[in-house]
N, C-alpha and C positions, 0 to 999 in steps of 0.2 A: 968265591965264585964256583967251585966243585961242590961245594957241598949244593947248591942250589941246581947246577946241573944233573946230577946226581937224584936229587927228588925229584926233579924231571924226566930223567930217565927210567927208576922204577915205577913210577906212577905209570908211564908207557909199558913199559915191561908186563906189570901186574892186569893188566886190558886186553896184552895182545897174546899171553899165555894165556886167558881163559877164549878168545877167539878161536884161538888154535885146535882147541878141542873140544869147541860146539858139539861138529857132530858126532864122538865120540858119547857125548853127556848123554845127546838126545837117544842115540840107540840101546847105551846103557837104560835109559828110562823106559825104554819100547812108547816114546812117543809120537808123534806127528807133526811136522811142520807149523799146524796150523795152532797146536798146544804149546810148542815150543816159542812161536813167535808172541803169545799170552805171557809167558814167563819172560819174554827176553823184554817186555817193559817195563818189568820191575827195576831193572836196569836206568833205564832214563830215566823213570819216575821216582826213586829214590833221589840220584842227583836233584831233581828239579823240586824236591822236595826240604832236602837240606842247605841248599848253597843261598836260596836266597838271607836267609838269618847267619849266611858265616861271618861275612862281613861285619856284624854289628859283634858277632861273638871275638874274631881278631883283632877288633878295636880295643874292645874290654880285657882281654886275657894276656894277646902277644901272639906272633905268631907261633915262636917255640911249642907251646903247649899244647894250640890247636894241631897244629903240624905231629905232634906226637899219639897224640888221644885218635887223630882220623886215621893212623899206620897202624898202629896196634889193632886200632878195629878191623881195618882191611885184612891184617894180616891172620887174626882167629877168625874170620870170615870166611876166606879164600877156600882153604882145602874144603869146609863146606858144601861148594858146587859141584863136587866131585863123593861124595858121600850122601847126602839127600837122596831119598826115597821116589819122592813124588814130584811132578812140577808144579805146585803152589808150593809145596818146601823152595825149592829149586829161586821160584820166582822170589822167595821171602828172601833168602839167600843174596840174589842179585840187587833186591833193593838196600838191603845193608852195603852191599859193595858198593852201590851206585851212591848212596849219603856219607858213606864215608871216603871213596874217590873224589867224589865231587867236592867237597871240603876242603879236602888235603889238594883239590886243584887250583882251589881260589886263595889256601894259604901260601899255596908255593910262587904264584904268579906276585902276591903282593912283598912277600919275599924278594920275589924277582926284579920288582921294580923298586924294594928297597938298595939292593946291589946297585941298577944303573942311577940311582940317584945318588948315592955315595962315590960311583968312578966316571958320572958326570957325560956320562955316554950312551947310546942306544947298545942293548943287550939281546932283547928279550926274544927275538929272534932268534938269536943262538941256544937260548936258552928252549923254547919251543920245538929245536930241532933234537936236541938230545933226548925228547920225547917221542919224537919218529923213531933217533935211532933206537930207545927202547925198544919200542915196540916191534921194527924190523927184527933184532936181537932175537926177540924175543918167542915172537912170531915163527921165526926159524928152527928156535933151540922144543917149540913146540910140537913143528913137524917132524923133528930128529927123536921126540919121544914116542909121538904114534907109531911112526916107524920102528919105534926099538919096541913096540909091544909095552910100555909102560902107561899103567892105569892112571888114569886121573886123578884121583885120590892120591897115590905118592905123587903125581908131578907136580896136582897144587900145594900138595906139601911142603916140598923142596923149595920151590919158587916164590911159597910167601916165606918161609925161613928167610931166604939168602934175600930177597929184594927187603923185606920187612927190617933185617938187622941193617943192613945199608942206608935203607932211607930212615931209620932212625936214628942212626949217626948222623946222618947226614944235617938232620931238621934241628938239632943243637949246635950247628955248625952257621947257620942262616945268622942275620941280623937279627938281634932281642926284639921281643916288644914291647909296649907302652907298659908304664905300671900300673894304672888306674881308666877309668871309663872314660876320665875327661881326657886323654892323651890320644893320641892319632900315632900306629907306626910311623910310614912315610906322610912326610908332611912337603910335598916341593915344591909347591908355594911358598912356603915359610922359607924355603932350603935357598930357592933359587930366585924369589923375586924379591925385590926393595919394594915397601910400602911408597904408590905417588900419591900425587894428587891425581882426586878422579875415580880411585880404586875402591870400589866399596867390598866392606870385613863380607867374608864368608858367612852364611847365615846355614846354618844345620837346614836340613830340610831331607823327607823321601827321595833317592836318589830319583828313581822316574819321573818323579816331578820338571826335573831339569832335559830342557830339550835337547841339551849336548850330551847327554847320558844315554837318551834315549835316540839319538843317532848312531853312538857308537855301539847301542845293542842289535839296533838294526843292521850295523856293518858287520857285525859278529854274526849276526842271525844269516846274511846273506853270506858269509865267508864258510858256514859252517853247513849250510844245507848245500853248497857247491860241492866244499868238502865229503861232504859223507853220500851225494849223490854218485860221485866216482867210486868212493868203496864200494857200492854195493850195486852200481848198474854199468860201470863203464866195462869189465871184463865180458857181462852178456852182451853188452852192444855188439864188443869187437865178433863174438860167438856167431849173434842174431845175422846181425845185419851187416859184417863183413866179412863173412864166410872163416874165420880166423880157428884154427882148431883151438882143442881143451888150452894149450901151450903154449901157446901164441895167444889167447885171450889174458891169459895169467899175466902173459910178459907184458901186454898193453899196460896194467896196473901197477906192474910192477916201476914201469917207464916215469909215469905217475907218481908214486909216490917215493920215487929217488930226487925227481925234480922236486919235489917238493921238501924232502930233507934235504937237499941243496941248495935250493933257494932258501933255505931256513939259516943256513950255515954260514950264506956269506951277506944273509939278511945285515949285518950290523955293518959291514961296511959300504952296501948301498944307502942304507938311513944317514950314515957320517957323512956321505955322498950328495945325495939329492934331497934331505930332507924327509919327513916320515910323510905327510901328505903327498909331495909329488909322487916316492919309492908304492904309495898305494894306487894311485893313479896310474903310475905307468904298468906297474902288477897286474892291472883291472884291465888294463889295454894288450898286454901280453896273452893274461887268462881267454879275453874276447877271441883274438884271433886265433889261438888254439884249438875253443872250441867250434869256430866257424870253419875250421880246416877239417874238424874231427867228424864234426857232423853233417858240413854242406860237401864233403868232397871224398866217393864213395873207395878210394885205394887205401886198402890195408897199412902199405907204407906210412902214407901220409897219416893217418889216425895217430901212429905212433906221436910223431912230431905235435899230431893237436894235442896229444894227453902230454909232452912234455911240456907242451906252454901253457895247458890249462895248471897243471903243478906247481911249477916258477909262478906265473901268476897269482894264484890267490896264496901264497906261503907265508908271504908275512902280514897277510890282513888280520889275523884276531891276535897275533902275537903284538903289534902297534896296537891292536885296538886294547889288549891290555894295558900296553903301556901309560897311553892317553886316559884313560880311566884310572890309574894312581895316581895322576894329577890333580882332582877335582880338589881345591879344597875345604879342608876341613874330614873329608870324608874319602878319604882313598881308599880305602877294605872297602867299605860299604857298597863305592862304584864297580870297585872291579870287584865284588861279588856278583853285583846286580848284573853288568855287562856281560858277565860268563855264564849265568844263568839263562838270559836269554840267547844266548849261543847255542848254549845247547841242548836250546828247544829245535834252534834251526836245526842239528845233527839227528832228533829226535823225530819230527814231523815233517823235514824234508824229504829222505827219502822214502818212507812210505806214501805220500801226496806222491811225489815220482813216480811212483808203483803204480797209483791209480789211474794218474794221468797216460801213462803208455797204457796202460788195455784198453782205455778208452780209442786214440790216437794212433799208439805205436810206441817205442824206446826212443829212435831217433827225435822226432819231432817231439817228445814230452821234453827230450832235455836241454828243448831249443829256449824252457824256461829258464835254465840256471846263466845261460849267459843275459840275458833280461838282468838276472840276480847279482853274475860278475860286474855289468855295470854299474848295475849301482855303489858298488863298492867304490867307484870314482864318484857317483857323486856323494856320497855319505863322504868322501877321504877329510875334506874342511874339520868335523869335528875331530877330527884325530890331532889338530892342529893343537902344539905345546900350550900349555897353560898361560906359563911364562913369559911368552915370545911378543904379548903385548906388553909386556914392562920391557923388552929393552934386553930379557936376560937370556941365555942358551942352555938352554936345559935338554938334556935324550934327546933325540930327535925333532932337535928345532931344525927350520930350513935353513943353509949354508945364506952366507952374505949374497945378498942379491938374489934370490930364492925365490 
């Protein structure tokens, strides 16, 4: 279980150290904003260019050795960002990181969900959360280097060394996988339900074909454009439009994404609790009323409190929605490739649509869309419902008796 935690937390680590020193890169570059935001796609359009085919590659290989092949890439990558010349080097650069982060995201999740099918329990929550704390970590130990006068170039150095040897101990530490193309790592279906009557065999198919696949991309899509809608506009809000200085906007986000590694943290034993569909419904009903505090109701105080319940709120929505996507069977990689891919489209083109949306309108009133978005995450919760739980059996995050 460390060792899967572990790849969860450098993979955050390795994200929030190059954050950290954005705008050091960009002035080292003598660039602009508007060049800079050019390169920083390479970024998400690497991931979204790799991750859909991981899945069919972690069926085939195992995860060990994909897990391996995407660190080692990350990690001669890394220092990279910080040595390049120019921003199309700059941007080539980040779409390596982004195809090979993105890889090593979807092998660690199905990793992850090989653990809670082996101890019979929801996990992945917990697991998701030592991916904040990387990145919190990380994020910090980033600021402590600007401050200390250290270039980019040594920090990304350092940073992919020490994260890169860790998470490659770590990735031979994880559950094996399959020997051959016809084996499935996680299979829990197989694991957890007794063949009835009634049941018909799993038939191979495109994961998007199946409309419970493509509900829980859409609950990722909407978990994940809430998500990254708060990195990247809830601190101006507090700035714009509740008068909150440099300080006090920071702390707003800060507020944010503590509830959100906290509700990550004791995510596993709300799921043992109430089951994964209701734990996403009542998230989606927490997240709502946080943001109608945040946004309908103009004291500073109060904001804080909305950004804590928008955080708790949507925290364990894509980590469930991973989980539920290792169930499909026959094809568990392949889903929770697919499901993650579309996630993080929504991290992708959520908040820039955001961006759009407020010059047209305003900040406030644009992000009166994301709670539009948090609900749905209650009504998407049904596909997140266990595989299993129509045979009769208890599998991660099936709902408690009488549920």
């Amino acid at each position: 279980m460390w060792a899967t935690r572990l790849l969860f937390a450098t993979n955050g680590g390795f994200f929030a150290s190059w954050v950290s020193r954005i705008p050091q890169v960009r002035d080292d570059l003598h660039a602009n904003d508007a060049g800079l935001g050019l390169a920083l796609l390479g970024l998400g359009l690497g991931s979204l260019l790799a991750m859909p085919a991981s899945g069919k590659v972690i069926a085939r290989l195992g995860v060990r050795p994909v897990l391996a092949a995407t660190i080692v890439l990350a990690t001669l990558d890394f220092p990279l960002l910080g040595l390049v010349g120019s921003l199309p080097l700059l941007g080539l650069a980040l779409a390596v990181l982004g195809a090979s982060a993105g890889v090593w995201d979807v092998a660690m999740n199905v990793a992850g969900h090989a653990v809670e099918v082996r101890a019979g329990r929801t996990l992945m929550p917990g697991f998701h959360a030592y991916w904040s704390l990387g990145g919190v970590t990380f994020a910090g130990l980033g600021a402590l280097a600007a401050r200390a006068g250290l270039s980019p170039p040594r920090h990304f150095a350092v940073v992919a060394a020490a994260l890169g040897a860790v998470a490659l101990l770590a990735a031979f530490r994880v559950p094996s996988g399959p020997a051959g193309p016809a084996d499935v790592l996680v299979e829990p279906a197989d694991v957890l339900v007794e063949p009835h009557e009634g049941m018909a065999p799993a038939r191979p198919q495109w994961a998007l074909t199946d409309r419970r696949v493509l509900a829980l991309g859409l609950l990722t899509f909407c978990a994940a454009w809430a998500e990254g809608s708060a990195n990247d506009w809830l601190a101006l809000l507090l700035a714009d439009e509740r008068g909150a200085s440099a300080a006090l906007a920071a702390a707003g986000f800060t507020v944010f994404a503590t509830a959100m590694t906290t509700g990550r943290l004791v995510g596993n034993r709300v799921v043992a609790r109430l089951g994964r569909v209701r734990s996403l419904r009542w998230g989606a009903a927490v997240a709502v009323a946080g943001l109608v505090v945040l946004l309908g109701l103009p004291r500073l105080e109060l904001a804080y409190l909305g950004a804590l319940g928008w955080g708790l709120g949507i925290a364990v929505a894509f980590p469930l929605a991973m989980s539920a996507a290792g169930e499909t069977p026959g094809r568990g990689p392949q889903t929770i490739a697919a499901v993650a891919t579309i996630g993080y489209l929504g991290f992708l083109v959520g908040p820039p649509m955001t961006g759009a949306l407020a010059h047209r309108i305003g900040l406030g009133s644009a992000l009166w869309l994301v709670v539009g978005l948090v609900a749905g995450l209650a009504a998407l919760a049904g596909s997140a419902r266990p595989v299993a739980a129509a045979a009769g059996a208890n599998p991660p995050g099936a709902n408690p008796p009488g549920a």
